[in-house]
C-alpha positions as CSV (number, residue, x, y, z in Angstrom):
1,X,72.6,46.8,77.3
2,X,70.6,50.0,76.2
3,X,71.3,52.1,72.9
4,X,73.3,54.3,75.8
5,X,74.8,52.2,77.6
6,X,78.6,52.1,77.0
7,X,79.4,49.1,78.0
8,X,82.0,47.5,80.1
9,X,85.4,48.9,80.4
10,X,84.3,52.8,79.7
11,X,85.6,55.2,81.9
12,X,83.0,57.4,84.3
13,X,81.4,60.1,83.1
14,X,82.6,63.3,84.2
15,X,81.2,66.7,85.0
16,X,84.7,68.8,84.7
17,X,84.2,71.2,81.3
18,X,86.8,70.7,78.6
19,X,88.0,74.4,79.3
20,X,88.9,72.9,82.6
21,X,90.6,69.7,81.5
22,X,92.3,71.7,79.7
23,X,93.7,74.1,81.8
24,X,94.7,71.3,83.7
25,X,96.6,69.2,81.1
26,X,98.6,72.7,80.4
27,X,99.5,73.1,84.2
28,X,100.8,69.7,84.1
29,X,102.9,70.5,80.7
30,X,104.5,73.7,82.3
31,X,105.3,71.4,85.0
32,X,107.5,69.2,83.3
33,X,109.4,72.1,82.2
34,X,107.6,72.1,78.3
35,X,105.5,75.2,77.1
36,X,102.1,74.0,76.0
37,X,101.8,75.8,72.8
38,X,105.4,74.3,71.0
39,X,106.3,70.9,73.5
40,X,109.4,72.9,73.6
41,X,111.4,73.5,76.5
42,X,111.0,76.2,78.9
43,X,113.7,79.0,79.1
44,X,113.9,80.5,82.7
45,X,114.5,84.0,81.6
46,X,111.2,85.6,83.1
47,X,109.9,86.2,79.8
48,X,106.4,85.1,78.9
49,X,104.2,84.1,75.5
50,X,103.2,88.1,75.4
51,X,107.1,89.0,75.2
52,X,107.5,87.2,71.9
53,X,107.2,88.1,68.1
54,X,105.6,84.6,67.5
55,X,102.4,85.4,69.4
56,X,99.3,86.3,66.7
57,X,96.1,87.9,67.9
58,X,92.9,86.2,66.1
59,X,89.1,87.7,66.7
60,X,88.7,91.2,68.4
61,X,85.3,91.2,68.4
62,X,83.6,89.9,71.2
63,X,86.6,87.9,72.7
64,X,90.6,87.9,71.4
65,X,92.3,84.9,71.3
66,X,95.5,84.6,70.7
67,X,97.5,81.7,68.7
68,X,101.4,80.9,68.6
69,X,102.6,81.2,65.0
70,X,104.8,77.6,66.1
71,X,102.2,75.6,67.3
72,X,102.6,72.1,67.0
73,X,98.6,71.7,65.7
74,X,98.5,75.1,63.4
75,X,96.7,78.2,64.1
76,X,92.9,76.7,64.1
77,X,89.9,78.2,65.6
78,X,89.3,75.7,68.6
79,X,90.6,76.0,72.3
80,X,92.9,73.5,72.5
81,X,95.2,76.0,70.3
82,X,94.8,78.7,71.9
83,X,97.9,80.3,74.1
84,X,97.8,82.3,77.8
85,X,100.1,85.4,77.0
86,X,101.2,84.5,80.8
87,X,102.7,80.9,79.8
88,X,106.6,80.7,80.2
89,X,108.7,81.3,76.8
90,X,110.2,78.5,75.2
91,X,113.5,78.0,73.6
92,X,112.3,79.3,70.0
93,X,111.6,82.9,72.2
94,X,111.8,86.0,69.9
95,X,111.7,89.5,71.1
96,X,108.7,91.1,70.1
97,X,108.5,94.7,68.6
C-alpha cells in the first residue's frame, strides 16, 4: 500500500464533475415526484421555481444564483444549494409579485 493508495473496498475514481453529479441526483429527485430544493412534493400545476415568492437572487456580479428561502440546507454559498428557476413547484408554492 502507498501513502495513495486507498485501499480495498474504495469505490473507482471517477472523471464526471460534481456539477454533473449533481445535476444528476436532482433529475433523479424530480423523478420521484420531490422538488430538489425543499424534498417536498411536486404540485402538477405548470408552475416552476421562477413563479414563486420564495425564490431569492444571491450575486449579480459575474454569475446570479439563485437560492430557495425553504431549503432544507439554508441559503449557503455552495452549488449543492442552489435552485434552477425551471424546477417544478412544490407544495409550499407562493405566487410571486
Amino acid at each position: 500500500m502507498t501513502l495513495f493508495d486507498p485501499g480495498p473496498g474504495a469505490p473507482p475514481p471517477t472523471s464526471e464533475s460534481y456539477g454533473s453529479r449533481l445535476t444528476a441526483k436532482n433529475a433523479g429527485i424530480i423523478a420521484s415526484g420531490r422538488n430538489p430544493a425543499t424534498l417536498l412534493r411536486i404540485i402538477d400545476n405548470g408552475r416552476t421555481c421562477a413563479d414563486c415568492s420564495h425564490l431569492r437572487c444571491n450575486g449579480g456580479y459575474a454569475r446570479t444564483f439563485y437560492k430557495c428561502e425553504l431549503h432544507r440546507q439554508g441559503m449557503t454559498f455552495g452549488p449543492a444549494t442552489d435552485v434552477r428557476k425551471s424546477w417544478p413547484a412544490c407544495e409550499s408554492f407562493e405566487a410571486g409579485e
